[in-house]
C-alpha positions in Angstrom: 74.0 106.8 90.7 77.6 108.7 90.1 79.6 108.4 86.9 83.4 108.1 87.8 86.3 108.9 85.8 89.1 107.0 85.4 92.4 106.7 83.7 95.8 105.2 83.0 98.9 105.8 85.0 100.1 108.3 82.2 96.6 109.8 81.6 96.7 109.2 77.8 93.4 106.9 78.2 90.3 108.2 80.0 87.2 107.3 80.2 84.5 107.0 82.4 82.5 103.8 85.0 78.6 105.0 84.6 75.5 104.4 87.0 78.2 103.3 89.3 76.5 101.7 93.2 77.5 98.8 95.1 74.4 97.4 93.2 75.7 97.8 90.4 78.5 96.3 90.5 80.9 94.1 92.7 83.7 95.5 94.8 85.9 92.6 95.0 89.1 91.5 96.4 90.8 89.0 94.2 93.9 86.7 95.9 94.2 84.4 92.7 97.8 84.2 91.4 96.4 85.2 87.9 95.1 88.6 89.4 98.6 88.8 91.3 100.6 87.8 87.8 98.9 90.3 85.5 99.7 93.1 88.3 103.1 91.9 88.3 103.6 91.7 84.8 102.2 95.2 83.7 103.6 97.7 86.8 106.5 95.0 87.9 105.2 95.5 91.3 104.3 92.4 93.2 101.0 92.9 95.8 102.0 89.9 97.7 99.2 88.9 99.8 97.4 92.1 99.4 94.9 91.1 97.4 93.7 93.1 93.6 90.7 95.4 94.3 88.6 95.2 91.1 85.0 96.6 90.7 82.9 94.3 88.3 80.4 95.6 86.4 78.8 95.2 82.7 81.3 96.8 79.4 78.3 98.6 78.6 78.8 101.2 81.6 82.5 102.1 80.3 83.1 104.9 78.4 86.0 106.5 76.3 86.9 109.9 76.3 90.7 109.9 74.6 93.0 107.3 74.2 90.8 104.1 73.3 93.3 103.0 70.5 95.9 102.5 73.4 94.1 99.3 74.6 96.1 96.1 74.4 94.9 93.2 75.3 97.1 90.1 76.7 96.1 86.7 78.6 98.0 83.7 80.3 96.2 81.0 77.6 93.7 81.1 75.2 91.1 79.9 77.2 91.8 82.5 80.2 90.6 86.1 81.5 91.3 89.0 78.6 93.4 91.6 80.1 93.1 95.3 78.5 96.0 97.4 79.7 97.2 100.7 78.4 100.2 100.1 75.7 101.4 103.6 76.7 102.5 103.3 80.2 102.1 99.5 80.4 99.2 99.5 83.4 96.5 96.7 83.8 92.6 98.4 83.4 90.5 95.9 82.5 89.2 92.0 82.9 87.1 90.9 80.5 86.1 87.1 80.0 87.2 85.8 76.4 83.9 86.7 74.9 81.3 89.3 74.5 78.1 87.5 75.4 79.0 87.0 79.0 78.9 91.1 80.1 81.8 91.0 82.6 83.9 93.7 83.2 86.6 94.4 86.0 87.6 97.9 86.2 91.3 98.3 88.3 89.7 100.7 91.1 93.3 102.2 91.4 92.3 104.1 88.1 89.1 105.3 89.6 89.6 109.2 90.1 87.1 108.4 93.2 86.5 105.2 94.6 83.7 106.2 97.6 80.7 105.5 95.1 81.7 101.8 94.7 81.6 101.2 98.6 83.8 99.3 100.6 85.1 95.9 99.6 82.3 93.8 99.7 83.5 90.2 98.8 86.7 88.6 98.6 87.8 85.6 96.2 90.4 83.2 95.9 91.3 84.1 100.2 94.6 81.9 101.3 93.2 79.7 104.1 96.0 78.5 106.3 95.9 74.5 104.9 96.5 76.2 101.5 93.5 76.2 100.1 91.4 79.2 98.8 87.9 80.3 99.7 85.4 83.2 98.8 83.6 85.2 101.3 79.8 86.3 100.4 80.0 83.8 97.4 76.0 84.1 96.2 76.9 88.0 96.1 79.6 87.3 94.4 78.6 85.2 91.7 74.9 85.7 92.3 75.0 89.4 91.3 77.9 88.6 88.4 75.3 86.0 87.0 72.4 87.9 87.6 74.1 91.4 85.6 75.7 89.2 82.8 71.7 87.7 82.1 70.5 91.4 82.2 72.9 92.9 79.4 72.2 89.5 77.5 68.2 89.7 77.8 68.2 93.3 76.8 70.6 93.6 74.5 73.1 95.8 76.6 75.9 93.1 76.2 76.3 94.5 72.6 77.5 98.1 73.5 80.6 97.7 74.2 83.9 99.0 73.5 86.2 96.2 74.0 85.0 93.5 71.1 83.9 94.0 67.8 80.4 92.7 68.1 80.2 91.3 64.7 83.0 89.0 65.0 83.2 88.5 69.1 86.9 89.2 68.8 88.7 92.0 70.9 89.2 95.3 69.6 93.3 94.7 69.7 94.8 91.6 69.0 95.5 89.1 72.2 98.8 88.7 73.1 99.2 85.0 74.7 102.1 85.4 77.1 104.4 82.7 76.3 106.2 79.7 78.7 108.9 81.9 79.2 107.4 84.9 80.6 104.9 82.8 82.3 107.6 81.2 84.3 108.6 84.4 86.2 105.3 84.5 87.2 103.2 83.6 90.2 101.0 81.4 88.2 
């Protein structure tokens, strides 16, 4: 197992992904226009049909070195994925879902300082398919090994160490912006 550091575009956060295997944790390829949005809205930059390459793992294997208090968090609704991105130079790091109980954590692996100890895309979700629907590839992986981490953290109590919610509450540790109609609408959502 390899811990690898990571950081913001500007380098004012860093942290560190612990006891990080393909075991793990999930290399994914996400296609979903919410992945897309979010990458859009931070950097500006649209990935097209590129896909967002995420690795999920549990909060509790994420570390803070400097910068922790630069979180923000923002989201399409209320219901909808927690997005923790650096307020300094604007740059998506994080997925969370909108609680702490479920451990699910996507890390941007273009913040990884070395990506080789995640492996190779394993899975992708959310593909195009040419009728215009979407599909996964290796779906029980997938969610089999989200599921099966998420139960872990919750049985042993791991789900509680986390930096990204205040445990006593189950809110985030910064308050969520909810993107409103207008800025939605130059979105690919």
């Amino acid at each position: 197992m390899t811990d690898v550091p990571f950081s913001c575009s500007c380098g004012e956060i860093k942290g560190t992904l612990h006891h990080v295997t393909p075991r793990n944790g999930n290399h994914v390829r996400c296609y979903c226009a919410a992945c897309r949005a979010a990458v859009l809205y931070t950097t500006g930059e649209d990935v097209g049909t590129n896909g967002v390459d995420l690795y999920q793992t549990t909060p509790d294997r994420i570390s803070f070195q400097q910068g922790r208090s630069n979180l923000g968090v923002f989201s399409f609704s209320p219901k909808k994925l927690l997005r923790f991105r650096a307020m300094c130079c604007g740059v998506q790091m994080f997925t969370m879902l909108p609680t702490p109980k479920f451990a699910l954590a996507g890390v941007m692996t273009n913040l990884l300082e070395d990506k080789t100890a995640i492996g190779p895309v394993a899975m992708e979700a959310f593909v195009p398919q040419p009728d215009g629907s979407t599909k996964h590839s290796s779906t029980l992986r997938l969610y089999g090994g989200t599921m099966w981490r998420a139960l872990v953290a919750r049985i042993s109590g791991r789900w509680k160490q986390t930096s990204f919610f205040d445990i006593t509450t189950g809110k985030p540790v910064a308050e969520v912006y909810l993107l409103p109609k207008e800025e939605r609408a130059n979105l690919p959502l």
